[in-house]
N, C-alpha and C positions, 0 to 999 in steps of 0.2 A: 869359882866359875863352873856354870855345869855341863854335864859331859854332856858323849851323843847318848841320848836315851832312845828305844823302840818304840813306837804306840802304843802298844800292849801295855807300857808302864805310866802311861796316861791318865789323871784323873778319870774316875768313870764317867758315861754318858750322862748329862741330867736330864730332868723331865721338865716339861712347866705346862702350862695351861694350853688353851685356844688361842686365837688370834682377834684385832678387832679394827681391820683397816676395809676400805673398799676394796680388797682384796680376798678377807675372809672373814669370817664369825667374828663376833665380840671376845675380848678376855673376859674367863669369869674371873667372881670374887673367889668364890672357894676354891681350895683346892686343896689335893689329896697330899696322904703325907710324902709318898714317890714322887708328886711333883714339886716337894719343896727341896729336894735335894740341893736345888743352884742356885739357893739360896742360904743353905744352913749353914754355908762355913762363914758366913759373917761373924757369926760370934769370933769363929776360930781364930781369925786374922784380927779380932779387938780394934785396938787402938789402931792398926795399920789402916783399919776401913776408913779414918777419918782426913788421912791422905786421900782415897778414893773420893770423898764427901765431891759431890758431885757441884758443890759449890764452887765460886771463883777466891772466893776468901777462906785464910783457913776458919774451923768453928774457934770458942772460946777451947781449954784447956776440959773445963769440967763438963764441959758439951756433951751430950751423948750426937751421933754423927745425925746429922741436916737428913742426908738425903738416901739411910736407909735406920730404922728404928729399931729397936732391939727385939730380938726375937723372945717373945718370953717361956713358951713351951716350945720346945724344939721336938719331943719326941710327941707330943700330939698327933692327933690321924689327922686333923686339918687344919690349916693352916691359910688365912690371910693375904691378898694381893694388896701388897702396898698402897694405898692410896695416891692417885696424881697430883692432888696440893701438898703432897709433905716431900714431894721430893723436887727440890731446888735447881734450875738448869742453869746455864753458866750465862753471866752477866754480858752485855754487850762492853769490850773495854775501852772501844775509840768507834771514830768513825774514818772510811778508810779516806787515803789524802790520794792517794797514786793513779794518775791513769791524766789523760787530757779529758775534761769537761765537755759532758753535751745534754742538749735537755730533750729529754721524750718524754712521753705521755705512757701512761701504765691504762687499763681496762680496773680501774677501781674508784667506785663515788663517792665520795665525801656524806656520811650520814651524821644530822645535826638534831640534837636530841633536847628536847624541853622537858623540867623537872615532871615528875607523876609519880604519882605512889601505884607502884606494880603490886598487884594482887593475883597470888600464883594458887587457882581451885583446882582439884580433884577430880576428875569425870569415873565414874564408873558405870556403867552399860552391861545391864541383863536382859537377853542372855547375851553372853560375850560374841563380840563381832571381829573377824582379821582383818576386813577388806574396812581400810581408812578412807574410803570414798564413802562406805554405808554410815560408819560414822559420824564424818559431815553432815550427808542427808540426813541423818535421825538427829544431831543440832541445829541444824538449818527450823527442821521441823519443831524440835523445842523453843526454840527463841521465838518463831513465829507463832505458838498459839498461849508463850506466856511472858508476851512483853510486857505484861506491868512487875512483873519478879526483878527483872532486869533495870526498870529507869532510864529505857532510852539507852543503854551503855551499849557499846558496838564491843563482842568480846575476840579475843581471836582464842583458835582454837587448833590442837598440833594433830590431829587425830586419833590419837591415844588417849592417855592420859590428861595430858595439859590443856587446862581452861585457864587465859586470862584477861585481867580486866583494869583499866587504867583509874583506878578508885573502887572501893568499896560495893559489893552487892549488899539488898537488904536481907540476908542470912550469911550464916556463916555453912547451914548445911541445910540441904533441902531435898526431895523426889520428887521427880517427875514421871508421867506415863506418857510415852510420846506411841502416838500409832503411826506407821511409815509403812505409805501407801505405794506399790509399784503400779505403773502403769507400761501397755506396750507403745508401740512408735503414733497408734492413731488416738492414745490419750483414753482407753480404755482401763479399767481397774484390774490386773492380772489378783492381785493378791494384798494381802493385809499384814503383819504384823506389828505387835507390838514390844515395847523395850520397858523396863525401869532403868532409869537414868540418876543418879545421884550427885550432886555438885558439892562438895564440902571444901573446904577454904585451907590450904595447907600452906601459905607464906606468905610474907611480905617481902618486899624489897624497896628500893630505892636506886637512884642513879650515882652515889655516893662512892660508893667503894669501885666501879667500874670509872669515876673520873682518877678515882685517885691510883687506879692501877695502872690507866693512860696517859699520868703524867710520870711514872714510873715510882713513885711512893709507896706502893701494895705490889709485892710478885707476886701473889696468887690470882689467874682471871678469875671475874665473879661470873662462873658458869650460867648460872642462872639466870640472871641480871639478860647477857646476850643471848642465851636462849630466849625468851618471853620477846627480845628485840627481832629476834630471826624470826618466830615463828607470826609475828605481826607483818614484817617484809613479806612471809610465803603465802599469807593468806588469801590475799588475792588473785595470785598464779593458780592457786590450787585449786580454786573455785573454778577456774575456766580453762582449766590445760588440763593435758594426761600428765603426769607425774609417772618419772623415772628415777631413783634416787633422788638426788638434786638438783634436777633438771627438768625443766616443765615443758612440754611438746603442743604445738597447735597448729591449725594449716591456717593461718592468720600471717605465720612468719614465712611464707615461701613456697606452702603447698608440700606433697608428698612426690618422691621420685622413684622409679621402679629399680632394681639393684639384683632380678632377677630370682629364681624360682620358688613365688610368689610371696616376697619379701620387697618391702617399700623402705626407705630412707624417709622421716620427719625429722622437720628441722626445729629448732625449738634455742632453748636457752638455759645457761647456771645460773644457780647466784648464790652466794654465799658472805654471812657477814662475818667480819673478822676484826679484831682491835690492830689496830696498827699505830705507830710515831705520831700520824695525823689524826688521829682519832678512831673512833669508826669508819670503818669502810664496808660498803657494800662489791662484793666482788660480781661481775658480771663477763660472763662470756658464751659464745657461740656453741650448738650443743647440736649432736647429730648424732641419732639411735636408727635401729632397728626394727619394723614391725608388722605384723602381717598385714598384705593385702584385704581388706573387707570383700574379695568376692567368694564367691560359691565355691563348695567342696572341692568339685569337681574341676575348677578349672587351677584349683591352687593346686592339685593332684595333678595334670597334665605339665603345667608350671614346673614343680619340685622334680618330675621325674620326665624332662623333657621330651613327652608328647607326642608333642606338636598339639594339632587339633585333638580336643576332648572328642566330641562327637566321631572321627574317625577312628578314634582310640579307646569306644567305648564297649565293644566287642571281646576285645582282645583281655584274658586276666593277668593277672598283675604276676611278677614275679614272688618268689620267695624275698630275693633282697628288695625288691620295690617295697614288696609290705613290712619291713624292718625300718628301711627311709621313711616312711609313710608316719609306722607306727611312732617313732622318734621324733617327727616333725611335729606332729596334730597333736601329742598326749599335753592337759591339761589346756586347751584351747576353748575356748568359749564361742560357740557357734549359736545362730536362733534359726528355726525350721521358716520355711516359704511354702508349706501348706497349712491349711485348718485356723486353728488359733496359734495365734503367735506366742511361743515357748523358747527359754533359754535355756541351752546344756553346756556341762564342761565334760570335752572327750576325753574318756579314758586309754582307748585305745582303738582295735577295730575289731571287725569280726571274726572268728578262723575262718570263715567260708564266705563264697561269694554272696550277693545280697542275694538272689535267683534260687540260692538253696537253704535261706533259712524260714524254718516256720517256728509257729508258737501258738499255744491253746487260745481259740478265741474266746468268747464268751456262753457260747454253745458246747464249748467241750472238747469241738475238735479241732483238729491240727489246720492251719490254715497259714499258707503261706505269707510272705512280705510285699514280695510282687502282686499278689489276690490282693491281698487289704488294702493296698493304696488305689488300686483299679479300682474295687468295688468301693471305699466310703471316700477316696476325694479325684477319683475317676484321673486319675495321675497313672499314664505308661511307664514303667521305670527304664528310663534305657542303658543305665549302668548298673544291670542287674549282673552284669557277670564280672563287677568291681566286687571288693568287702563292702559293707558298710560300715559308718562310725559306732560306737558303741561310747555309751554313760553309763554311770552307774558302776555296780563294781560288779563281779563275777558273779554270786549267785544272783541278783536281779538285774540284769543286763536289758541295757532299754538301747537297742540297732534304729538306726537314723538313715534312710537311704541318701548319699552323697549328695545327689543332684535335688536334694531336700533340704541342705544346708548350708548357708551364709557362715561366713565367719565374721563374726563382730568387729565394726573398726576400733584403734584405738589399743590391741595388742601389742606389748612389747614381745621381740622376738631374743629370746636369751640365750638360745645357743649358739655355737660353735658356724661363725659364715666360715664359708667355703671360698677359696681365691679370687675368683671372680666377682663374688660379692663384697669381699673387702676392697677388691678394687675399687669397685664403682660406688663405697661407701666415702671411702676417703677420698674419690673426687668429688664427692659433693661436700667433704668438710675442710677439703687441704682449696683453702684461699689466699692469696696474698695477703700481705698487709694493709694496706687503703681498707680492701675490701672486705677483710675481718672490721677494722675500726669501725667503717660506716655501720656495717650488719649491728655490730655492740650498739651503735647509736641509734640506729632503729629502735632495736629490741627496750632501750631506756627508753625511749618514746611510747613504745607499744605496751609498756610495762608501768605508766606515769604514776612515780608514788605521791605527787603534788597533788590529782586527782583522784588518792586512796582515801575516803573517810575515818579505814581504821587508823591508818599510818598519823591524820591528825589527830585522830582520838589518843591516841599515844603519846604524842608530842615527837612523831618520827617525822624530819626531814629528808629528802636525798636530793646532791646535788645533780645536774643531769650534764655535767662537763666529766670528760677524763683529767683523770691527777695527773699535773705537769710535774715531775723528777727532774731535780740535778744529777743525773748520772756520770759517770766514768767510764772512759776507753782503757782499759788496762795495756801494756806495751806487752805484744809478741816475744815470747822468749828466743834467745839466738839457739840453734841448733846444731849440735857436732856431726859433723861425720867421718869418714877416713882422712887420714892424711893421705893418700896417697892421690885422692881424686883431685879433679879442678876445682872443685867447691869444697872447702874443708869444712867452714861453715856457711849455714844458712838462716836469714831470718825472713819468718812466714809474713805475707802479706794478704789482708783479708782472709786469715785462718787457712792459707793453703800455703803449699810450696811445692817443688819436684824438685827431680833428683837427676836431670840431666846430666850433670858435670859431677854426681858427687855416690858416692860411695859406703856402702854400708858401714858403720862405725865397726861393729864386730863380724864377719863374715865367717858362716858357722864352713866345714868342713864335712862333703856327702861322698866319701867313699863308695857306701855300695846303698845304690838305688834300686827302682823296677817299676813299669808301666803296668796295669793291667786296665781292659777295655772293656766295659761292660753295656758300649753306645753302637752304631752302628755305624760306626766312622770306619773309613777302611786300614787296615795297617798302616800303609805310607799315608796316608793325612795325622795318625796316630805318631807313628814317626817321625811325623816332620814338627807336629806341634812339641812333642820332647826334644826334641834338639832343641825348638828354638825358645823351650822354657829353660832348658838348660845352662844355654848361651847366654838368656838374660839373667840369670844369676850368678853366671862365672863375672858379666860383663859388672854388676851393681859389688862385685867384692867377694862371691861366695867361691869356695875352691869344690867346686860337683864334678868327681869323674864323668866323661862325656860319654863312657859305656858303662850301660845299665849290668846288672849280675847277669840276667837275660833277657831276651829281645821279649818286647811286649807282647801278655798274653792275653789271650781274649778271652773271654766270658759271657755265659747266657745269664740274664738278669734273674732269671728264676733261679738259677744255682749258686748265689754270690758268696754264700760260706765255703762249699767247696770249690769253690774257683781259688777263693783270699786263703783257705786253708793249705793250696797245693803250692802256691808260690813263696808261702812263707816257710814248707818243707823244702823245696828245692833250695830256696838259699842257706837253709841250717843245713843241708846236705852236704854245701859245700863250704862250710864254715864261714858263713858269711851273713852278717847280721845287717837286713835290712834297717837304716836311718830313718830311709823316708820312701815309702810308696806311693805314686801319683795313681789316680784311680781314676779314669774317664767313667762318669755317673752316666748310668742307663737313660734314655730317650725321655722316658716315663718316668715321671717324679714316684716318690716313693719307695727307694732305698736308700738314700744316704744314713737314718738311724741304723739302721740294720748293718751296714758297712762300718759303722764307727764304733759300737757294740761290738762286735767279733776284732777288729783291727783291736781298739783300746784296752778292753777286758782280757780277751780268750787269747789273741795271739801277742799281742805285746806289740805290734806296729803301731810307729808314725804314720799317718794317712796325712794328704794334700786331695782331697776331692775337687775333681775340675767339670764344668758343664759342658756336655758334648758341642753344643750350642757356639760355647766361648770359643772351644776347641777348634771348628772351623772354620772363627773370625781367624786368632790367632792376631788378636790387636796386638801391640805393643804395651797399650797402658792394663791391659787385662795382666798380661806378662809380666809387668812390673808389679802387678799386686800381688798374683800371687807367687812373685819370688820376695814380696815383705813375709811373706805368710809361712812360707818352707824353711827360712832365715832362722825364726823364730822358733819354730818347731825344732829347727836342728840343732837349736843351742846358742846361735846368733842375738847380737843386738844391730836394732835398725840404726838408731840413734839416739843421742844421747843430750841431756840440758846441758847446754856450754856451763852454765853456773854451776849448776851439780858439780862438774870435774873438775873446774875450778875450787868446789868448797865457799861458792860466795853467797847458797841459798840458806837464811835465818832459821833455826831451829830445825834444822834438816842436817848441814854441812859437818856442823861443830862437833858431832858425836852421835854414836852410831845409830842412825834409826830404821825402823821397820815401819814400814804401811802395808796396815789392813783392805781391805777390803771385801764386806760381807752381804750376802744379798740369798731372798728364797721363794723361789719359785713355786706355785699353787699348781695343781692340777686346773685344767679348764671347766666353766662352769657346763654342770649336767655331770660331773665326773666324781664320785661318790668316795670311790674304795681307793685310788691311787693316794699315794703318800704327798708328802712337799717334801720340797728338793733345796737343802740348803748348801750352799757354797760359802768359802771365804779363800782368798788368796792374798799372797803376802810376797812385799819384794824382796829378793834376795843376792839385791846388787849394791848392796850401800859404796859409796856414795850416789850411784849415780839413777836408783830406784828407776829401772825399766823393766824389769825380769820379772816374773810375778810366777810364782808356784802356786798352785789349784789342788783343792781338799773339797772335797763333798757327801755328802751322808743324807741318806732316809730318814722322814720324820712324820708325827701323825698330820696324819691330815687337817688341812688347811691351817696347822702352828707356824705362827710366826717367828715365833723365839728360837733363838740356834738349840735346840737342844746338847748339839757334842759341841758345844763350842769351845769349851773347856780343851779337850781332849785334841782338837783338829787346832787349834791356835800353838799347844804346846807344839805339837810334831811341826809347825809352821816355826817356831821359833829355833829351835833343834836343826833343821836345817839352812835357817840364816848365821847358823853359828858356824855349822858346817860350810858354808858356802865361802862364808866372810872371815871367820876365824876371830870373828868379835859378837859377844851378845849384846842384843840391843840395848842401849839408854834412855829412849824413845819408843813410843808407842802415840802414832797417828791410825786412826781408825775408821773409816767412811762403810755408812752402814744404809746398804739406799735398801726400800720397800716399805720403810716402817711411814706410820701416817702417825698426827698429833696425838691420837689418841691411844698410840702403843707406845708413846715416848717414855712413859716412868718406867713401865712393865720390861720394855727390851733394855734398858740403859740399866737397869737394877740388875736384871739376871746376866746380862750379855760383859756388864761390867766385872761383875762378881765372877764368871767364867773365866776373863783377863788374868785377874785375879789369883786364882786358883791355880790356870796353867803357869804362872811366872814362882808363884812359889814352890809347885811342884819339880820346879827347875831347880832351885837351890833358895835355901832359905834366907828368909829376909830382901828376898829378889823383887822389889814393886816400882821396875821404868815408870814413871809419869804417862800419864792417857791423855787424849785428846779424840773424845768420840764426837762426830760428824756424823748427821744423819743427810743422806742424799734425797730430797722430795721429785719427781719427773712426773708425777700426776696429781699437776694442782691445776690451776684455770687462771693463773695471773698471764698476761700476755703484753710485750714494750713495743710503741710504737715510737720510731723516728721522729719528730718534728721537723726536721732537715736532710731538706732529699739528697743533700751532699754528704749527708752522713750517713747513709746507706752501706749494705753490700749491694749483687748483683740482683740478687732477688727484691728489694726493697725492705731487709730487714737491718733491723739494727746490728752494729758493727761487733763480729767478734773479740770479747773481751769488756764487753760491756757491765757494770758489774754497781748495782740499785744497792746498799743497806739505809737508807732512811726513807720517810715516807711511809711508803707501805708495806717495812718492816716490822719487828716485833718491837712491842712498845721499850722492853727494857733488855730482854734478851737476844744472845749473839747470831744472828741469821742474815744472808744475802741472798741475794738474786744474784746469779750468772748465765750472761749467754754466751759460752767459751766458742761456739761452732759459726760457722757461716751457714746463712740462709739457702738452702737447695730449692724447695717448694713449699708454697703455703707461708706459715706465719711462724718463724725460730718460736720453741718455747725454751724460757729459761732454767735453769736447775736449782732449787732453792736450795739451800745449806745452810743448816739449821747445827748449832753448837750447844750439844748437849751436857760435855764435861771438857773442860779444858784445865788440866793441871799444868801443861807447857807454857800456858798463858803465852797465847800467841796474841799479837795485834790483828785489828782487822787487816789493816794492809800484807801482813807476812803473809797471813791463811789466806787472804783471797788471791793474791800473789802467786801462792806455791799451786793452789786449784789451779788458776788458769794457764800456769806452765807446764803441770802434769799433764792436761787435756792435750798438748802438743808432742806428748811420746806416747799415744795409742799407736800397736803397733802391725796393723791393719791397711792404715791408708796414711797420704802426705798430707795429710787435713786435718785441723785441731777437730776432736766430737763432742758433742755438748755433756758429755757425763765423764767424770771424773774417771779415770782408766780403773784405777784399782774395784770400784764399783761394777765399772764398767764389765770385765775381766770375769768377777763372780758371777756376774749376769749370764754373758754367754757359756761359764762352768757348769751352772745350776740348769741349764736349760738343756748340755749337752749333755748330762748325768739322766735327765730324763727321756732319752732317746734310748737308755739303758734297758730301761723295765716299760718302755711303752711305745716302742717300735718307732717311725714315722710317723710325727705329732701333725703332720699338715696330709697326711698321705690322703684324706678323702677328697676326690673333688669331683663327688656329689655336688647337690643342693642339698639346702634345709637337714637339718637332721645330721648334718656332717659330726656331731662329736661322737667321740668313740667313748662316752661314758654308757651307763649301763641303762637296760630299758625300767630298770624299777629301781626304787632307791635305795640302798640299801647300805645296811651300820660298816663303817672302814674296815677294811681288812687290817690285821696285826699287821704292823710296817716293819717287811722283809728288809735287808739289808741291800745295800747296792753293790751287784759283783765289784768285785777288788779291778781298778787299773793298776796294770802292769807299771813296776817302778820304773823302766826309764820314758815309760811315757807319760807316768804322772812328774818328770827332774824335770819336763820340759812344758812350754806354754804351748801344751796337743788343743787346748778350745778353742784357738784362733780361728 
């Protein structure tokens, strides 16, 4: 049995690659020898890896392991990413039985495919092009002046690389010179060039191996095969929409809405196809982005830095911080001038000076103004001459644009950082009911008709234009413990909710020595009065909180909040008195609670309980009771507990002693260059009854997905469930949410082998059984009701609702859960997707234990749609980067709100994250 070990004696940190989800960059293939470190003890562990084998069956005896291959130079300088077809994901073993029967409808089409011989060419393009729209045009342009190459064949085309064709062209390689003409908006010739285009023939395929992988006879997808499928479905969108990732935008679907400082909402649509139980499916759902307004410089300027009227506001110049928002908002925007001939630019930034003071050599030699030139050659007053102008081009030839001279092009995506307000007014135009998500879906398949696509029958592509009906399941509400002492000892949740009127916290932590401080402009006695009566309701729910503070609450000016939090945590160590728990009334003005949690969690070693000055002078009751779940928690308390857990009646949980994981990593926002990611994992440390969750978090390069210390942060997580529990785990449950399809070999390879490492570094020969769970929250499958009796309040389908056929994976272990009650808009469900299961669990036990966990978040008296342990790393990882980057919401600005950097520039070496204070990392401080 192994002892208590230090960190310090920790496997070291590993390294590994990039990342490659809609969250961050691709993983590469290569990689250095530093980053094969968390991989190389594969050899060391031999034969034991093949317990690991990520399969459901063991291998044969002479096997070498399925689902990691043997390393054959280890001390090489590079080294190999696994490949995603050699490594094997765990089998689907049943389908689950439990729950009462109901039938919805899913947002996925049935696609029906006639035999063709797919023929997958080559495209290359000199000189090379980024923009996938010029692309297009320069094949549009090919096909059209050499349809007899072709034979009438309709090709589809990905805008890269990928040309295909449903039969044979008559070469196998060939060049073309295509000349691509631009013209402006009156059909005028701006400009000419031309390309070499080469098309040469790199594969065949068939629809063969993709039937036989959908009846589950082949685990590997025929990548390819659904590629050539997908990129025939995108063709048509792509020809007539803007294109955002996955998602194609048009004002055909609803038109544009304003979302404020000069930023519009378009409405638009996904689609993505996918293999599922039932075949192919085309997934479709409602889609809503970002984008600039198409009007003039000038009035997006007035817009972004609220104004009012441009023309009264044309006088006046701009600030220093105006021209930072300014410069941050416009850079790489694409704008076309409204004098002379019609020209297009991309801004690079703006002027140092106003337009009024810049000049530049005319063509006679001498200096002549900006405001001259446009008077004298297009007889144009400038009257925002004492704004900057925009600038193109790059520093030494800078070409200055006067504002009120410049349109910004429609059709812009806007990629940075909204500001509150605009997130508001984004999500009320995407947060719908149910009805009125289905119908919009039904629209958009109507406004999308692949029946009337020529490629789609060129192909032999089908799509149904009904939603898939499900036999789904209502899984049953877990019963819930609480105190004995209260009138409710136990409770069972109805409609994913419950309260706590009659009943009483199962563990009720103990608050000694407390202390207010006030950093709002509440008066003392309202300050006063809401501490008593926070107090009150947590003596009243079970907690034992002295009713006098160490001392009477102190107040604070919001500009001084370190010294304010520095002097009360002296006066109580003055008096030998270790503040618990600090309630902290938050300033008026958003923007310090990071800065408060930082100095609290790090520097001083305080519990904080941060309250809104706001809440503070409702002084509800249900405000009160939340956040007395919240101080419980922090103080060492448990809210509640699964009647089965305590009983020992929950399968592969009860019988012997387990730990759950849960790991998850946070990206810096997009525009934000040099910050690191922020990786979390927390682990329970209450067995049997798994509600306590301990929080570990560490710095990593930028935008890596892979845990780098996972190794290192799992042991010290294990080290103290030993400690805790006085038993080492047998068990090893693992929920690992942010990873997307295409990181699944890469994080399960290294993130496994990390497990790995830390269990053997514990004591030898030490390998619990795994069961990794990866958590998906950003996919676009969406359940609607068929019966309005089987509703929640919202019109969503019923918590605990819980899909694995159909539109699951054709052979592999994956469900649908919607654990949460519907609030606003349309529940989305949380897929969970099973990546290694050596516990061999049934469907029923895992989907079973998920939606009973969802019932001890300990937060609110509401089951939440993501599995707590996930859950838990989430708000850890997110509250680690309040660390090194102050108040992540604190602009509220417009436009331009992110606090990344104005040029872009290679990551900084990733500094460590200050140390949290141990007894505030013993306790759940992210709540």
């Amino acid at each position: 049995m192994y002892g208590r070990g230090r960190r310090g004696g920790s496997p070291a940190p590993t390294k590994g690659g990039g990342r490659g989800r809609g969250r961050g960059a691709p993983l590469p293939s290569p990689m250095a020898s530093s980053e094969a470190d968390s991989i190389s003890s594969v050899s060391q562990l031999g034969g034991e890896m093949e317990r690991l084998s990520v399969q459901t069956e063991p291998p044969a005896p002479t096997q070498a392991p399925a689902a990691i291959p043997a390393l054959q130079q280890q001390k090489q300088q590079q080294q190999q990413l696994v490949p995603a077809s050699s490594v094997k994901f765990a089998q689907r073993p049943d389908h689950g039985t439990v729950g009462s029967r109901c039938l919805i409808r899913a947002n996925h089409f049935l696609v029906e495919l006639a035999d063709r011989d797919l023929h997958h060419y080559d495209v290359s393009i000199t000189p090379e092009v980024a923009s996938r729209g010029v692309n297009r045009a320069i094949m549009r342009e090919l096909l059209a002046s050499n349809s007899t190459h072709f034979q009438s064949r309709k090709p589809a085309y990905d805008g890269r690389k990928g040309f295909y064709t449903a039969g044979p062209l008559t070469f196998t390689s060939k060049d073309f010179v295509v000349t691509l003409v631009d013209k402006d908006d009156q059909g005028s010739v701006r400009k000419e060039r031309k390309f070499k285009v080469t098309i040469r023939l790199a594969s065949k395929t068939d629809l063969y191996h993709l039937k036989e992988f959908l009846q589950g006879r082949q685990r590997g997808a025929p990548h390819d095969t659904i590629q050539v499928l997908d990129v025939v479905l995108r063709e048509s969108p792509s020809n007539n929409c803007t294109i955002v990732g996955r998602s194609f935008f048009t004002a055909d679907l609803g038109g544009q809405n304003e979302i404020g400082y000069g930023i519009e909402c378009w409405k638009g649509f996904y689609q993505s196809l996918r293999p599922t139980q039932m075949g192919m499916s085309l997934n479709i759902d409602v889609s809503v982005a970002a984008f600039y307004e198409p009007i003039l410089a000038v009035d997006f300027v007035a817009k972004l830095l609220n104004l009012g009227d441009p023309i009264r506001a044309a006088t006046r110049p701009l600030s220093d911080s105006d021209r930072v928002k300014l410069k941050k908002a416009l850079r790489g925007v694409r704008v076309k001038v409204t004098h002379g001939e019609e020209k297009r630019y991309k801004i690079t930034g703006i002027s140092p000076s106003a337009t009024n003071q810049l000049r530049f050599a005319a063509e006679d030699g001498k200096q002549k103004s900006v405001v001259q030139y446009f008077l004298e050659k297009y007889n144009i007053r400038l009257r925002f001459a004492s704004w900057p102008a925009l600038q193109s081009g790059n520093d030494s030839r800078p070409i200055f644009l006067p504002m009120e001279c410049c349109k910004i092009i429609e059709g812009q995506r806007y990629s940075k950082k909204l500001n509150e307000k605009q997130v508001t007014a984004l999500l009320r135009e995407a947060c719908r009911r149910p009805v009125e998500r289905e119908h919009s879906i039904e629209q958009i398949v109507h406004f999308n008709d692949a029946a009337q696509d020529d490629l789609a029958k060129e192909f032999g592509v089908s799509v149904k234009k009904e939603l898939t009906y499900i036999d789904a399941r209502v899984l049953p509400p877990p019963v819930l413990k609480y105190h004995d002492l209260g009138k409710a000892r136990t409770v069972r949740p109805r409609v994913g909710q419950w309260n706590m009127i009659n009943a009483k916290l199962f563990n009720g932590a103990t608050v000694n020595f407390w202390m207010c401080v006030n950093f709002s402009s509440l008066g003392e006695q309202m300050a006063a009065s809401f501490c008593r009566a926070l107090v009150g309701m947590c003596n009243n729910k079970g907690m034992v909180i002295n009713p006098a503070p160490v001392f009477p609450i102190r107040s604070g000016h919001p500009n001084q909040l370190e010294k304010t939090l520095t002097e009360a945590h002296s006066m109580c160590n003055n008096e030998r008195k270790q503040l618990q728990i600090l309630i902290i009334i938050l300033p008026d003005v958003s923007g310090s609670y990071g800065t408060i949690k930082r100095v609290c969690e790090t520097e001083l070693g305080i519990v904080s309980q941060c309250c809104q000055p706001k809440q503070a002078r409702k002084c509800s009751p249900q405000y009160l009771e939340n956040v007395a779940l919240k101080i419980n928690v922090k103080a060492g308390g448990r809210n509640t507990v699964l009647e089965d857990a305590l009983n020992r009646r929950i399968p592969l949980l009860s019988d012997t002693p387990t730990i759950i994981f849960g790991a998850d990593v946070t990206h810096p926002q997009p525009g934000e260059d040099s910050s690191p990611s922020i990786a979390a994992i927390v682990a329970s440390m209450d067995w049997p009854e798994v509600t306590t969750y301990r929080g570990l978090v560490s710095a990593q390069k930028h935008r890596q997905e892979i845990i780098q210390d996972c190794a290192g942060m799992i042991r010290e997580l294990m080290v103290a469930f030993r400690r805790t529990t006085n038993q080492k785990p047998s068990r090893i449950i693992f929920y690992r949410d942010g990873v997307s399809e295409g990181q699944f070999s890469q994080v399960l390879l290294y993130e496994m082998d990390a497990i790995r490492k830390a269990c053997a570094s514990l004591e030898p020969n030490y390998l619990p059984p795994v069961t990794f769970i990866v958590v998906q929250k950003r996919h676009h499958t969406r359940l609607f009701a068929t019966n309005p009796n089987q509703t929640d309040k919202s019109g969503n389908i019923l918590p605990g609702t819980v899909v694995d056929t159909k539109i699951c994976h054709p052979s592999e272990h994956d469900f649908y859960l919607c654990s949460h009650p519907g609030i606003q808009g349309t529940s989305r469900p949380v897929h969970y997707h099973v990546l290694c299961d050596m516990n061999k669990f049934t469907a029923d036990c895992l989907q079973m234990l998920t939606n009973n966990l969802c019932y001890t978040y300990a937060r609110c008296t509401r089951s939440v749609s993501v599995v707590p342990p996930a859950y838990y790393a989430h708000l850890a990882a997110f509250r680690a980067r309040y660390y090194i980057e102050g108040d992540i919401a604190s602009d509220s600005g417009g436009g331009g709100g992110s606090t990344g950097p104005l040029v872009r520039r290679e990551a900084a070496p990733v500094r460590p994250l200050p140390a949290i204070s141990p007894n505030v990392k013993n306790v759940m401080f992210y709540c």
